[in-house]
VEXROMAR-120981 format. One record per residue: residue number from 1; x, y, z of N, C-alpha, C, CB in turn; residue in three letters. Coordinates in nm, 3 decimals. Glycine has a CB too. Example, Ala and Ser with C-alpha at 12.3 -4.5 7.8 and 13.67 -1.06 7.14 Angstrom:
<recs>
   resi      n_c1      n_c2      n_c3     ca_c1     ca_c2     ca_c3      c_c1      c_c2      c_c3     cb_c1     cb_c2     cb_c3   resn
      1     1.319    -0.569     0.780     1.230    -0.450     0.780     1.320    -0.330     0.780     1.131    -0.447     0.905    ALA
      2     1.285    -0.225     0.708     1.367    -0.106     0.714     1.290     0.003     0.787     1.408    -0.060     0.572    SER
</recs>
This chain:
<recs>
   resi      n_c1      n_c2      n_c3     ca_c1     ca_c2     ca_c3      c_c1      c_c2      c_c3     cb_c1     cb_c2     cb_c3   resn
      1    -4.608     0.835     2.615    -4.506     0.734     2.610    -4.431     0.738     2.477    -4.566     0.598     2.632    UNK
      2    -4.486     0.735     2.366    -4.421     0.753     2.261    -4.336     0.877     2.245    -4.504     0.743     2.172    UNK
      3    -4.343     0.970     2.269    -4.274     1.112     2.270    -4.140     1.074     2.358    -4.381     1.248     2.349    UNK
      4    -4.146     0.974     2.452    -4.054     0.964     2.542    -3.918     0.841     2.434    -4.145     0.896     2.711    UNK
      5    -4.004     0.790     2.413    -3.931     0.642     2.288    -3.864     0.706     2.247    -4.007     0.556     2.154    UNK
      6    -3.892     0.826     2.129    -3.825     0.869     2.047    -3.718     0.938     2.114    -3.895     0.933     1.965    UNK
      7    -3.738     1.019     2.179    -3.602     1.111     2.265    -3.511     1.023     2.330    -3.652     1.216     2.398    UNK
      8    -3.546     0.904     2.334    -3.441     0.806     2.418    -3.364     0.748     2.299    -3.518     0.671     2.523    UNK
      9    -3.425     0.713     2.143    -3.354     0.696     2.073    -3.338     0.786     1.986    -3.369     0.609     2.041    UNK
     10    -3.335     0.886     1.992    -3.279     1.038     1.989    -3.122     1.057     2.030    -3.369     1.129     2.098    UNK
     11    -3.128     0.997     2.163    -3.015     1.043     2.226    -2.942     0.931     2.245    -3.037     1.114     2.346    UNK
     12    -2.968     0.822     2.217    -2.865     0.733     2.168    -2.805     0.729     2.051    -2.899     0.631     2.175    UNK
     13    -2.884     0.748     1.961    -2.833     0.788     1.794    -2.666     0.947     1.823    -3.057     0.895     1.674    UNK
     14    -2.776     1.006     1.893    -2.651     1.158     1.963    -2.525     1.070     2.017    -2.731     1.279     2.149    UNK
     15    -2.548     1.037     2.070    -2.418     0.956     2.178    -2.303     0.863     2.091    -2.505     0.823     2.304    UNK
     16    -2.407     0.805     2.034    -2.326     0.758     1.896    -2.234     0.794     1.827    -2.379     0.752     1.813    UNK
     17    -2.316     0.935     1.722    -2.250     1.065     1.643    -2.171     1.085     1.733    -2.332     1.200     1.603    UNK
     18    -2.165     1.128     1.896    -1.999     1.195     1.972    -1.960     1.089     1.934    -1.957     1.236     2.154    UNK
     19    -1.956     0.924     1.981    -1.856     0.873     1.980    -1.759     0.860     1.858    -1.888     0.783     2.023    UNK
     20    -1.856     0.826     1.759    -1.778     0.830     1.613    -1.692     0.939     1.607    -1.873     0.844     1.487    UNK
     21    -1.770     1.036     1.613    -1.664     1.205     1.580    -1.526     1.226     1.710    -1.811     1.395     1.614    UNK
     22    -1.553     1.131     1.765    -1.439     1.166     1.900    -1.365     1.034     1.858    -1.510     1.170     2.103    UNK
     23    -1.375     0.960     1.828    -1.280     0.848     1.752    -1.207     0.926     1.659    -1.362     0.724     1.667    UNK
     24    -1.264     0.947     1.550    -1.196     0.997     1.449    -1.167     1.083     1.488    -1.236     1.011     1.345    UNK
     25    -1.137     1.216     1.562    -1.055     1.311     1.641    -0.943     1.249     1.692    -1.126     1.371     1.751    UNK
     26    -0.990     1.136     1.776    -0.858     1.095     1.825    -0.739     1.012     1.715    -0.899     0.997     1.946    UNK
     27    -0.846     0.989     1.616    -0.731     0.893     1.508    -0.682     1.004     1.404    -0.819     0.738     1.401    UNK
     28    -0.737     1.151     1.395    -0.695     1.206     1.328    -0.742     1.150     1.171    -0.572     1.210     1.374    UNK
     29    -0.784     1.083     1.158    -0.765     1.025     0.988    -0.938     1.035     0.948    -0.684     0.809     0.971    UNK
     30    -0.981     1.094     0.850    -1.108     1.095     0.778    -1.107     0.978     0.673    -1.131     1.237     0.707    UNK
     31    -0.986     0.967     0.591    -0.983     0.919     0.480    -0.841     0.866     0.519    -1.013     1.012     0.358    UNK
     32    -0.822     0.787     0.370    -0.673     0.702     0.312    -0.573     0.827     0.341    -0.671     0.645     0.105    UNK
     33    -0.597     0.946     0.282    -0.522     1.042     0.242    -0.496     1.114     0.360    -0.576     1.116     0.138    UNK
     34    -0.563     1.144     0.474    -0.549     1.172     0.530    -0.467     1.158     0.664    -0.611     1.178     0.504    UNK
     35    -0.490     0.971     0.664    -0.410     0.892     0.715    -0.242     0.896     0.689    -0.467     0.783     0.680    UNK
     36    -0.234     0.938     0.535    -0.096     0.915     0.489    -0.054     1.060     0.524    -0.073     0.862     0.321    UNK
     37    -0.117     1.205     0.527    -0.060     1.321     0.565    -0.005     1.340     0.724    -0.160     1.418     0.532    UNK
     38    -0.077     1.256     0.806    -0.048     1.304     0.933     0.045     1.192     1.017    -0.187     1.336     1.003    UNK
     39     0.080     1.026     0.907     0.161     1.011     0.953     0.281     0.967     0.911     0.127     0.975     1.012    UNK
     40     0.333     1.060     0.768     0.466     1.037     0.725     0.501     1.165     0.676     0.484     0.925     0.623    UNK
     41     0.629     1.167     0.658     0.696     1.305     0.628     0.668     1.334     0.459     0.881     1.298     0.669    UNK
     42     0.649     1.468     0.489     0.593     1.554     0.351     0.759     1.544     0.270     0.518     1.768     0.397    UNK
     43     0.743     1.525     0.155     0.874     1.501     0.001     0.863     1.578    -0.086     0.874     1.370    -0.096    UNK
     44     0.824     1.709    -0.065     0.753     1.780    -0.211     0.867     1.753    -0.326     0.723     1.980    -0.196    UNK
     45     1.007     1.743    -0.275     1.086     1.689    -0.418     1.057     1.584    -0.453     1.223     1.676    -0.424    UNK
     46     0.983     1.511    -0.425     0.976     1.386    -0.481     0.825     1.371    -0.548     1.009     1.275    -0.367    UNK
     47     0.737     1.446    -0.564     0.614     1.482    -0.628     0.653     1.443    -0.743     0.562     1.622    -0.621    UNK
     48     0.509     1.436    -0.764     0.500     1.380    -0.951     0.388     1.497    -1.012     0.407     1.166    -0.981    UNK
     49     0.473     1.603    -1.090     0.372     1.715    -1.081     0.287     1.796    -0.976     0.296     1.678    -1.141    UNK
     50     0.170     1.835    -1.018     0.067     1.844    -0.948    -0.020     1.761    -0.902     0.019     1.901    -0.989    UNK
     51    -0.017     1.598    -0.981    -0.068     1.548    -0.940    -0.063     1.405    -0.828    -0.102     1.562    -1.022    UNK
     52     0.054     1.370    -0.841     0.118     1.291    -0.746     0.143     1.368    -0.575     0.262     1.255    -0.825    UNK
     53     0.148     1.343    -0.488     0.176     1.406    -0.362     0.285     1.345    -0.253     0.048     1.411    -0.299    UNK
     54     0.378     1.312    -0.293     0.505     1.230    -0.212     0.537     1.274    -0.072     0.648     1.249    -0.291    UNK
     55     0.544     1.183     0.007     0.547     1.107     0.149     0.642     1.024     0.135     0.422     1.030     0.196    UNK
     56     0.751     1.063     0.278     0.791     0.951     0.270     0.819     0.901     0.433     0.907     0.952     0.171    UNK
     57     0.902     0.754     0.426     0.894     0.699     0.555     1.028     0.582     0.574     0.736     0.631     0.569    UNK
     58     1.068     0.601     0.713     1.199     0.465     0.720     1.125     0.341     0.685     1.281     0.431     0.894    UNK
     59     0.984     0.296     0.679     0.979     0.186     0.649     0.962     0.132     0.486     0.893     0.155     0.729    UNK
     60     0.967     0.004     0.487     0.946    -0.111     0.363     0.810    -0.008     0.347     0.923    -0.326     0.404    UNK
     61     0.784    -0.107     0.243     0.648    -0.058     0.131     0.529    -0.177     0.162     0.703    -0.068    -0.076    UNK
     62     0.565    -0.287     0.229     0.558    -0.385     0.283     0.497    -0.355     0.451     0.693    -0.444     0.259    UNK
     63     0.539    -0.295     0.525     0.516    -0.219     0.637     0.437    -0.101     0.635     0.624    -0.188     0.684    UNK
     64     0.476    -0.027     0.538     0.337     0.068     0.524     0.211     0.072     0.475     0.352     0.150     0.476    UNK
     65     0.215    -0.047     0.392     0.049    -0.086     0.351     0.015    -0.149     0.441     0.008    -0.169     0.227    UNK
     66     0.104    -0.210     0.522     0.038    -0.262     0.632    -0.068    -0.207     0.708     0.117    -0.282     0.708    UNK
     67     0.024    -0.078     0.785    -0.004     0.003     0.858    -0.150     0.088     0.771     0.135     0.079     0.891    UNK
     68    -0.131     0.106     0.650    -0.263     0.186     0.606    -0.363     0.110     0.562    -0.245     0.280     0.499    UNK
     69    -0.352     0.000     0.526    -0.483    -0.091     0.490    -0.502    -0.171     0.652    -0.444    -0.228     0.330    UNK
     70    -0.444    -0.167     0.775    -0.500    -0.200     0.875    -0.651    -0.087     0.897    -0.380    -0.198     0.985    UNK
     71    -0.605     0.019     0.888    -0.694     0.150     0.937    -0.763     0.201     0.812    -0.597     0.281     1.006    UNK
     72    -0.723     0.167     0.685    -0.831     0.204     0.536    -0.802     0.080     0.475    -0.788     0.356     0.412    UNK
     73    -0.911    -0.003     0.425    -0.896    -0.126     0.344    -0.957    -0.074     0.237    -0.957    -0.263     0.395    UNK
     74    -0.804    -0.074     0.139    -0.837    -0.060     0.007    -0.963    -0.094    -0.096    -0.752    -0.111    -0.029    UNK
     75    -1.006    -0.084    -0.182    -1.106    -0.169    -0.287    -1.007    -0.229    -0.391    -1.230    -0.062    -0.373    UNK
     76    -0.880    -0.213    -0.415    -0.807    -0.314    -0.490    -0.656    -0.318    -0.482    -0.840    -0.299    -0.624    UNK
     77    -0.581    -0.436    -0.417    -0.395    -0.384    -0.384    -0.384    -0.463    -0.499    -0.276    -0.438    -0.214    UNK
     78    -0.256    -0.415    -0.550    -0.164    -0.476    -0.621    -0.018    -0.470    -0.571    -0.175    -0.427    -0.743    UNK
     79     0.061    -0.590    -0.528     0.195    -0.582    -0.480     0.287    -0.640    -0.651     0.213    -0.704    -0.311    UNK
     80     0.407    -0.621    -0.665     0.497    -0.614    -0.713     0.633    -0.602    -0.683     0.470    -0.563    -0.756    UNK
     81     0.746    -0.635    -0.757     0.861    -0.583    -0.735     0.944    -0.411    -0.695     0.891    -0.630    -0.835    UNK
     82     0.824    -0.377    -0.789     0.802    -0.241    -0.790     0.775    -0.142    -0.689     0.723    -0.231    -0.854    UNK
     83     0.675    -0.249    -0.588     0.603    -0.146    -0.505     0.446    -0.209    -0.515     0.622     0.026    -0.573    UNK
     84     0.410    -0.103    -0.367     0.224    -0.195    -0.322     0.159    -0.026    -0.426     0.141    -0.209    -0.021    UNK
     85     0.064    -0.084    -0.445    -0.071    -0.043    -0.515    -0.193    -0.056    -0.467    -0.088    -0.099    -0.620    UNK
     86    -0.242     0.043    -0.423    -0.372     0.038    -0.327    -0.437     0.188    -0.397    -0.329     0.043    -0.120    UNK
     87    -0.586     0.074    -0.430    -0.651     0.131    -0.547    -0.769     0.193    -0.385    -0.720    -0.011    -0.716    UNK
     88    -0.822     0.321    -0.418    -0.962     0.366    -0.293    -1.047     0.417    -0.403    -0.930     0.515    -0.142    UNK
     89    -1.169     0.477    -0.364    -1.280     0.512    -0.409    -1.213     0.625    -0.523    -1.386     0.562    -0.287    UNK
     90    -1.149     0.694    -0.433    -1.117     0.844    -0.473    -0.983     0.877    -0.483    -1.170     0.940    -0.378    UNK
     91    -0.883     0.791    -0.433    -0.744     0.799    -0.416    -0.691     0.689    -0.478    -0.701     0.807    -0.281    UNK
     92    -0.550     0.711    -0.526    -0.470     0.527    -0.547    -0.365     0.647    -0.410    -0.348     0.435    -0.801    UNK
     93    -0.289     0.510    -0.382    -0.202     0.504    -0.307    -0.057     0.464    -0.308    -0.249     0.458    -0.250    UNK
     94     0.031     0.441    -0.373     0.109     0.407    -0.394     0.291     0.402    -0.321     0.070     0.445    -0.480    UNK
     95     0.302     0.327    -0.303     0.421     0.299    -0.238     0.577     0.252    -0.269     0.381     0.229    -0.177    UNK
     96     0.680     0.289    -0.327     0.741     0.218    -0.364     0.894     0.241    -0.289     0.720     0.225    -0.498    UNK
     97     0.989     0.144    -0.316     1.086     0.104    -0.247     1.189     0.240    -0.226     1.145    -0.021    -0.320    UNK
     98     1.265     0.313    -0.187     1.382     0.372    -0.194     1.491     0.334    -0.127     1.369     0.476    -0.171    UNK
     99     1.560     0.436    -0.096     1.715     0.346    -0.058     1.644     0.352     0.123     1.939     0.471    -0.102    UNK
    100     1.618     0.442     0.181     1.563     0.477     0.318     1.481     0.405     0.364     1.510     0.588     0.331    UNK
    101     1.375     0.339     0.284     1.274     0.344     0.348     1.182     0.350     0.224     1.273     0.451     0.452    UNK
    102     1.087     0.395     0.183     0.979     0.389     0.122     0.920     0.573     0.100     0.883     0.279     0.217    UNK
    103     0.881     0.578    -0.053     0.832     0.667    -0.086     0.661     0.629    -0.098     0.911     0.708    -0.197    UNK
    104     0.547     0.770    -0.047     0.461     0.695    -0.070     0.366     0.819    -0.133     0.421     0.605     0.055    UNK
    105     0.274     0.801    -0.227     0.250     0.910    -0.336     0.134     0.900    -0.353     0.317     0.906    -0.464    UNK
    106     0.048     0.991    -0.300    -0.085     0.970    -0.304    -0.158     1.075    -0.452    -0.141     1.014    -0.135    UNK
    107    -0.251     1.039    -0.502    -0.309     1.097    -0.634    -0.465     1.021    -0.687    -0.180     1.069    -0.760    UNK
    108    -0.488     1.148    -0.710    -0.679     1.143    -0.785    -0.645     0.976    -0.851    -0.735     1.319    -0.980    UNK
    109    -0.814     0.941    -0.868    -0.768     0.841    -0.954    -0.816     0.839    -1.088    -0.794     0.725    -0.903    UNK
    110    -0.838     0.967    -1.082    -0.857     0.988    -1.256    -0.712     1.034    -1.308    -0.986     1.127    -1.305    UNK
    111    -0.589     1.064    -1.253    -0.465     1.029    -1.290    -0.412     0.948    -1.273    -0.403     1.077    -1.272    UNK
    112    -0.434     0.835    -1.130    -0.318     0.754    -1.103    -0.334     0.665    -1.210    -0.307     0.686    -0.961    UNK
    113    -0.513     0.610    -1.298    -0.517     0.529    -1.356    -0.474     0.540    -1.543    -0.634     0.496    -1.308    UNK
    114    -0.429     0.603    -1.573    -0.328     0.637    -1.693    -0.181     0.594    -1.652    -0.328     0.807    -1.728    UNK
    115    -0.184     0.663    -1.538    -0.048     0.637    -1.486     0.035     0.505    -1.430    -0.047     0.714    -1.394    UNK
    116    -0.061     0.411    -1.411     0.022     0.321    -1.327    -0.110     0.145    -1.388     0.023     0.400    -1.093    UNK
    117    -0.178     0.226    -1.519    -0.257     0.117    -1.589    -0.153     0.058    -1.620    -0.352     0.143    -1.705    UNK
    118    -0.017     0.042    -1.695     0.031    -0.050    -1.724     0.096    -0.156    -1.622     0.096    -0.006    -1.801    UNK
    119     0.117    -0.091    -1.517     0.156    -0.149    -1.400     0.047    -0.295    -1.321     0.165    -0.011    -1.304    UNK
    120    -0.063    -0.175    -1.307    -0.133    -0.291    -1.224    -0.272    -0.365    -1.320    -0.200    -0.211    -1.060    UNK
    121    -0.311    -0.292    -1.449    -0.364    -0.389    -1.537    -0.569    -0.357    -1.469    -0.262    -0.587    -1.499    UNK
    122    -0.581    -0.502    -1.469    -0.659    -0.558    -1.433    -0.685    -0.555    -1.225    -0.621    -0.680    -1.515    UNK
    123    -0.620    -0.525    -1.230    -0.572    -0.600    -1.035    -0.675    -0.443    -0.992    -0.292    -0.599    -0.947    UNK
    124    -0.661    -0.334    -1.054    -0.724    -0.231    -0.939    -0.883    -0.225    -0.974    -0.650    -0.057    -0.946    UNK
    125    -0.895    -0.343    -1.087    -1.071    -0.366    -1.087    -1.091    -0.179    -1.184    -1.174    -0.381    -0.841    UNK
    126    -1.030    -0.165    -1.267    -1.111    -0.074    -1.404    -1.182    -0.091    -1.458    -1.076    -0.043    -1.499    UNK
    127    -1.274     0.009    -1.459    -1.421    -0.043    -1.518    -1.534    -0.103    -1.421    -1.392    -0.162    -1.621    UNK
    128    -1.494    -0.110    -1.320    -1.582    -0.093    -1.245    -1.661    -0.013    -1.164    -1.562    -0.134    -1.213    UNK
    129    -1.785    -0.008    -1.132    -1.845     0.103    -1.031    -1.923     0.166    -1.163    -1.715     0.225    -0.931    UNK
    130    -1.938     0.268    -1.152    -2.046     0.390    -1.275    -1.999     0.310    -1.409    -1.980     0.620    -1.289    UNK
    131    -1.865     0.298    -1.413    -1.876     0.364    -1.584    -1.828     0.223    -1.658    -1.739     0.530    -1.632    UNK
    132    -1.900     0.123    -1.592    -1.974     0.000    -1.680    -2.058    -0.007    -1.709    -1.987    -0.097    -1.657    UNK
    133    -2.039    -0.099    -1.849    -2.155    -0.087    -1.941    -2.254    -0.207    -1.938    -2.103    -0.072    -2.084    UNK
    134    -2.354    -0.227    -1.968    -2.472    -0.307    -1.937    -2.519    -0.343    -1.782    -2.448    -0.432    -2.005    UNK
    135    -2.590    -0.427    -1.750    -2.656    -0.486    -1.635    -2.785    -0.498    -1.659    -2.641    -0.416    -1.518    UNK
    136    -2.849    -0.531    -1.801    -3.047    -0.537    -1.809    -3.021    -0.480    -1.947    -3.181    -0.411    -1.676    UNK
    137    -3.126    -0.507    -1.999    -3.166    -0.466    -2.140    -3.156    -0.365    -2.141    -3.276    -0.489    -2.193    UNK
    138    -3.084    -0.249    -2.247    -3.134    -0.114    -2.273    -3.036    -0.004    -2.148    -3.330    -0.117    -2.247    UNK
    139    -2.988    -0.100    -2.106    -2.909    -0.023    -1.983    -2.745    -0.009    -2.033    -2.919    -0.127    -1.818    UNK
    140    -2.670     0.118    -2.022    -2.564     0.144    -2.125    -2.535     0.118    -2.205    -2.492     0.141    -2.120    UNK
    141    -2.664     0.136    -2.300    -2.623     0.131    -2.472    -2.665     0.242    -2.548    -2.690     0.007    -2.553    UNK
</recs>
């Protein structure tokens, strides 16, 4: 009987894994970034170096965070006059106004955050995660 338990939740755990992996097939999107490659038009003139990656789209900036924090919820937005700010693990996201529609510029966030610290400050939560200091005696010092 036990040999039988396990293979039954064996193969529900399996059934699972398809479904997940056949979702995300059908949504196409792994990640933030991924989401933004497959559904707005590639801008390579509008890149910021090597490290910025420009997208763009007929909509507001307003409408497209929509659309990407419906399907990836950021870990920190910042909106502005400027443009939305959507801080991820591994990506910022950034969006800002043009005459068309909206440019949208995806980049590491070991650049975006030099880049757009004066902008959003405090709001994308810096310094948080690893590379804070203390939590207990003797712990990052």
């Amino acid at each position: 009987m036990t040999y039988r338990r396990w293979f039954v939740v064996g193969a529900a755990v399996a059934v699972v894994g398809v479904l997940v992996a056949a979702f995300a097939l059908v949504n196409g999107t792994f990640s933030p970034r991924a989401y933004v490659q497959d559904r707005y038009s590639r801008a390579a003139s509008r890149d910021i170096g090597r490290e910025a990656t420009a997208y763009t789209s007929s909509k507001s900036p307003t409408t497209v965070a929509e659309e990407l924090t419906d399907a990836w919820k950021p870990s920190d937005r910042y909106t502005d006059s400027s443009g939305v700010y959507l801080r991820y693990d591994d990506d910022s996201v950034v969006i800002l106004p043009i005459a068309a529609g909206s440019v949208i510029l995806l980049e590491d966030m070991d650049t975006a955050h030099p880049r757009y610290h004066s902008t959003v400050g405090s709001y994308w939560g810096w310094g948080r995660g690893n590379s804070v200091r203390g939590g207990g005696p003797g712990t990052g010092k």
